[in-house]
C-alpha positions in Angstrom: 0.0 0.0 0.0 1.1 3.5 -0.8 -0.8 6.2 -1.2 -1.3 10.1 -2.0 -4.2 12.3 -1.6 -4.8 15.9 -2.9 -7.6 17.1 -0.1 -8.0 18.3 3.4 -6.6 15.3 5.3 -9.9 15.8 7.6 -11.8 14.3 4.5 -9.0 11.1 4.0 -9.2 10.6 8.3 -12.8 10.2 7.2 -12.9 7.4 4.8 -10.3 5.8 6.8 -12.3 6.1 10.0 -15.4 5.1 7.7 -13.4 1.6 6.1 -11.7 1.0 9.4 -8.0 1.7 8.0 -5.4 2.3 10.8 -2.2 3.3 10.8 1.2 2.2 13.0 2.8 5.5 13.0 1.4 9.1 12.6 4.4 11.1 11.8 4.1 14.5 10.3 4.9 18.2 10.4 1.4 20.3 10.5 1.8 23.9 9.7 3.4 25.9 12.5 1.6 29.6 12.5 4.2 31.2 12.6 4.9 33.0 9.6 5.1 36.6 9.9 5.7 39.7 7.6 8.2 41.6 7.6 10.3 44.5 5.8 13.4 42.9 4.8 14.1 39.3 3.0 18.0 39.1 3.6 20.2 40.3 6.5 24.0 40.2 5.2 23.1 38.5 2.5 20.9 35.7 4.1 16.9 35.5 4.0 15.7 36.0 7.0 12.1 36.4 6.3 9.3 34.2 8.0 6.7 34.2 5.7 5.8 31.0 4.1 2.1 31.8 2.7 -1.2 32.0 3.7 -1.0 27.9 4.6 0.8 28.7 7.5 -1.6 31.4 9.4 -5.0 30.7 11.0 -4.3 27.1 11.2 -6.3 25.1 13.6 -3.8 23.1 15.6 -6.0 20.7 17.0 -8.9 19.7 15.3 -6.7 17.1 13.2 -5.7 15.4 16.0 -9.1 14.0 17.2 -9.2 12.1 14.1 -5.5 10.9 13.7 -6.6 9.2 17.5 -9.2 7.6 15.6 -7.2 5.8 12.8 -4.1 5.5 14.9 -3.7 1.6 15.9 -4.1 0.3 19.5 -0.2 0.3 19.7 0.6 3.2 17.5 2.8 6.0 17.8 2.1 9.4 16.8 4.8 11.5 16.4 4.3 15.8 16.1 6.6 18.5 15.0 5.8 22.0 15.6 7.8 24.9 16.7 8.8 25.7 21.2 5.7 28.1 20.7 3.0 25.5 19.9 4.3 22.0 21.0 2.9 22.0 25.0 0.0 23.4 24.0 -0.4 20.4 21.1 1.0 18.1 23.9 -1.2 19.0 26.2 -4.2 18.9 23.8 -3.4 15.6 23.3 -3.1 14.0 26.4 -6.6 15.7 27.2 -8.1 13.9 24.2 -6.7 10.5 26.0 -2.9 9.9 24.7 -0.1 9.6 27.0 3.2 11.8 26.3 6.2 9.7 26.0 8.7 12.2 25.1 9.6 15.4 23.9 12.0 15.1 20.6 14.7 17.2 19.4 15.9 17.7 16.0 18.8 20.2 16.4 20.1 22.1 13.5 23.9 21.7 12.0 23.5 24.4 9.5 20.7 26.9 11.6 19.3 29.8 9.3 21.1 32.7 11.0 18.4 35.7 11.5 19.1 39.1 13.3 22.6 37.5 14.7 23.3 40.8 16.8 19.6 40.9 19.0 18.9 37.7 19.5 19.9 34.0 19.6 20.0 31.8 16.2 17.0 29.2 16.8 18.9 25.8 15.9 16.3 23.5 16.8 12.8 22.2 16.4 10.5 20.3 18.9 8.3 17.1 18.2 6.5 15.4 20.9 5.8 11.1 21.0 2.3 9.9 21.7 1.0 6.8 21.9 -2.7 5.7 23.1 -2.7 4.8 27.1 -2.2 0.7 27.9 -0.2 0.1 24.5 2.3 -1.7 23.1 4.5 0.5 21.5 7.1 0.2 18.8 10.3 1.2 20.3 13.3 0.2 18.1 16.9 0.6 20.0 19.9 0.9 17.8 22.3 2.6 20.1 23.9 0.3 22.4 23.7 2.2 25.7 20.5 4.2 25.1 18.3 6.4 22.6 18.5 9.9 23.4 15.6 12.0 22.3 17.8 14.0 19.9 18.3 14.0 16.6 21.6 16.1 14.8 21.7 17.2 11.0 21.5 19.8 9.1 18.7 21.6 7.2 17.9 20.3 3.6 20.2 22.0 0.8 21.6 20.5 -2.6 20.0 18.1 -4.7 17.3 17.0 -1.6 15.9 20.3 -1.3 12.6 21.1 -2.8 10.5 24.4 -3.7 8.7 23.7 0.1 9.8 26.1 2.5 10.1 24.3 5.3 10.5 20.9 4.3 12.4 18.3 6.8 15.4 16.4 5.9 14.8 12.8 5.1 17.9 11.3 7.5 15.6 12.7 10.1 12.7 11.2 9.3 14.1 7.9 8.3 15.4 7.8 12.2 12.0 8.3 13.2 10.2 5.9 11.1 13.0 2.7 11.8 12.8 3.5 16.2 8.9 4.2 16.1 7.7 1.5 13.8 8.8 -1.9 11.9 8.3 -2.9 8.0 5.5 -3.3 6.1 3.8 -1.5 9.0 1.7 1.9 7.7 2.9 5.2 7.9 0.5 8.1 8.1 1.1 11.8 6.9 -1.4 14.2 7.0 0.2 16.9 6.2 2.6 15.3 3.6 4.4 19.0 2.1 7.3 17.5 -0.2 6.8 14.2 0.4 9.5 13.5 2.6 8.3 11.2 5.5 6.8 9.2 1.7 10.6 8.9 0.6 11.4 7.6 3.6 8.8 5.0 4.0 9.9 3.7 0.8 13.4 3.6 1.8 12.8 1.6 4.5 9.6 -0.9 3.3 6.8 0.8 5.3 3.5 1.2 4.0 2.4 4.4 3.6 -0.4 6.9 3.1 -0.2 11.2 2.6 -2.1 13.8 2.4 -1.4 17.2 0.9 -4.0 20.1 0.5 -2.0 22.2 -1.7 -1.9 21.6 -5.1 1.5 22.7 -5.9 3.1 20.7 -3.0 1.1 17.5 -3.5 3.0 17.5 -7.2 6.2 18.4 -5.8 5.6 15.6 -3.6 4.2 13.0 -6.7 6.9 14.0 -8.8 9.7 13.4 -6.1 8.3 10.2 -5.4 7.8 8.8 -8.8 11.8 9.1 -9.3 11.7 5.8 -7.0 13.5 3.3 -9.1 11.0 3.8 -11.5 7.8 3.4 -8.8 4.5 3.9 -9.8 2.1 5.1 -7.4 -1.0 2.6 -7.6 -4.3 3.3 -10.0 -7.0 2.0 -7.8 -6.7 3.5 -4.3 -8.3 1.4 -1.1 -9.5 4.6 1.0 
């Protein structure tokens, strides 16, 4: 199974919801709020503007979440990034709505974009938090020898990986993610799918997956990046 859907993931919860299709992993990267405008694009010759269009202002947070509960698996994992601003108040959302938080994830930033050096620290980091559904049996994959620490070190895309998406995630990242939180052939859910990344790296490492974009231009950037698979065709007939 791998699939791609051009609609409001609410819709796609739906029809999995209404089939009784669950997932093994929810692991995604919802819009942050927290583009801003500004008068200037570079500062010594770097952007520095925070403005990444109107999909990333007046989002609703929360009201995804209720659903991805309802087509996450008894032992699933659902995994959150968002920025410091929003993630306690997503955490906390959650764990209201009956999750329980297992930890708060780091990935930290090699290469951070540097913005207004002289007034204010460089942000080199972004936050996601672990659910998973109380009385589980979650997927916990260990690969270091002594322990996992909840952070994650590299840089932000450039070079051949980068995409026209703004803010898209790099795909060591999220292949790290998908091989600790889940195991293959198991089915990865993105509901917010942007250039396809958290796809790629399902198809990397023999997960099942299923994404959802609403914008048009990002859902082809996405198709298009994951058609160059070795050739992979994305199937006709789709089962949500």
């Amino acid at each position: 199974m791998f699939e791609l859907h051009n609609e409001n993931c609410l819709k796609t919860m739906d029809k999995m919801i209404k089939n009784g299709i669950t997932c093994d992993l929810i692991l995604t990267d919802p819009p942050y709020n927290i583009s801003k405008k500004n008068n200037f694009n570079t500062m010594r010759g770097v952007r520095v503007g925070i403005d990444f269009g109107d999909w990333d202002k007046g989002f609703d947070q929360f009201e995804w979440i209720d659903k991805g509960i309802q087509v996450l698996g008894k032992n699933g994992s659902m995994v959150i990034f968002n920025s410091w601003q929003n993630i306690g108040n997503i955490a906390k959302y959650a764990e209201e709505s009956g999750m329980d938080i297992k930890d708060c994830i780091r990935w930290e930033k090699s290469n951070p974009m540097p913005r207004n050096i002289d007034r204010r620290y460089v942000v080199d980091y972004e936050m996601a938090v672990w659910l998973v559904k109380k009385k589980s049996k979650w997927t916990f994959n260990r690969f270091d020898p002594k322990y996992e620490r909840p952070l994650f070190k590299c840089g932000i895309v450039q070079g051949a990986e980068k995409t026209l998406h703004p803010t898209q995630k790099p795909i060591a990242l999220m292949e790290h993610l998908i091989k600790i939180h889940s195991n293959e052939n198991d089915i990865v859910f993105d509901p917010f799918l942007g250039s396809g990344t958290v796809g790629k790296a399902c198809k990397n490492l023999n997960r099942k997956f299923i994404g959802v974009e609403l914008d048009p231009k990002y859902f082809k950037i996405a198709e298009e990046r994951l058609l160059k698979i070795n050739n992979w065709l994305l199937p006709k007939n789709s089962i949500i």
